[in-house]
N, C-alpha and C positions, 0 to 999 in steps of 0.2 A: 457811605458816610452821610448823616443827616443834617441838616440845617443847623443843629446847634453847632454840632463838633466843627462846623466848617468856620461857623462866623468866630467859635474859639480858636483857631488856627489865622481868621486874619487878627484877632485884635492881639494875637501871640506875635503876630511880626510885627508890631507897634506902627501899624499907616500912620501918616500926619492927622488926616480926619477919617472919621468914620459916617456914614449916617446914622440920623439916632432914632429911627424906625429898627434899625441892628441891635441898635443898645439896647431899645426899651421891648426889644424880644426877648434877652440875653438877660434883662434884669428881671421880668414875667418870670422867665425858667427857673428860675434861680429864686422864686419865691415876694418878690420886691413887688410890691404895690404903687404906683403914684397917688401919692395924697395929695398935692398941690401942684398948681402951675400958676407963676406970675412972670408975666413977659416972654423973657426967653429961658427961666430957670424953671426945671422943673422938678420937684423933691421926692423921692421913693424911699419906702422902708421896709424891711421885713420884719416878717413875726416876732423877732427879738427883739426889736425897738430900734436895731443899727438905722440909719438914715445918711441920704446919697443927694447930693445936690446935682444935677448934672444941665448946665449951662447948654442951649444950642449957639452955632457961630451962623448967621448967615442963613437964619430958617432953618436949615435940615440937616445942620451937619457939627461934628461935636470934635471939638482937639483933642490929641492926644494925651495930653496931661491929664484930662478927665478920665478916658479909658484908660489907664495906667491906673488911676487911683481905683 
């Protein structure tokens, strides 16, 4: 099993937080780009124009509310 399918299988058990070095692998794979960083938010899009805000808590680590969405 590789590195993606793994970090899909923990964000499939909904942890409270994640790191978001995990996320921002998981949103790479998946095609997402970051176009912006201001403070602790930082914005990704894919090809189609969808767009993802994803907030860190605490430097390096992201709630699960965000990984849900």
């Amino acid at each position: 099993m590789g590195k993606l399918e793994k970090l899909i299988e923990l964000f499939l058990r909904q942890p409270p937080e994640v790191r978001f070095a995990d996320v921002l692998y998981l949103l790479e794979a998946f095609g997402y780009i970051e176009q912006r960083s201001k403070g602790s938010h930082h914005t990704f899009s894919d090809p189609d124009g969808k767009t993802i805000v994803i907030p860190k808590v605490s430097g390096q680590k992201v709630k699960r509310v965000y990984v849900t969405k």
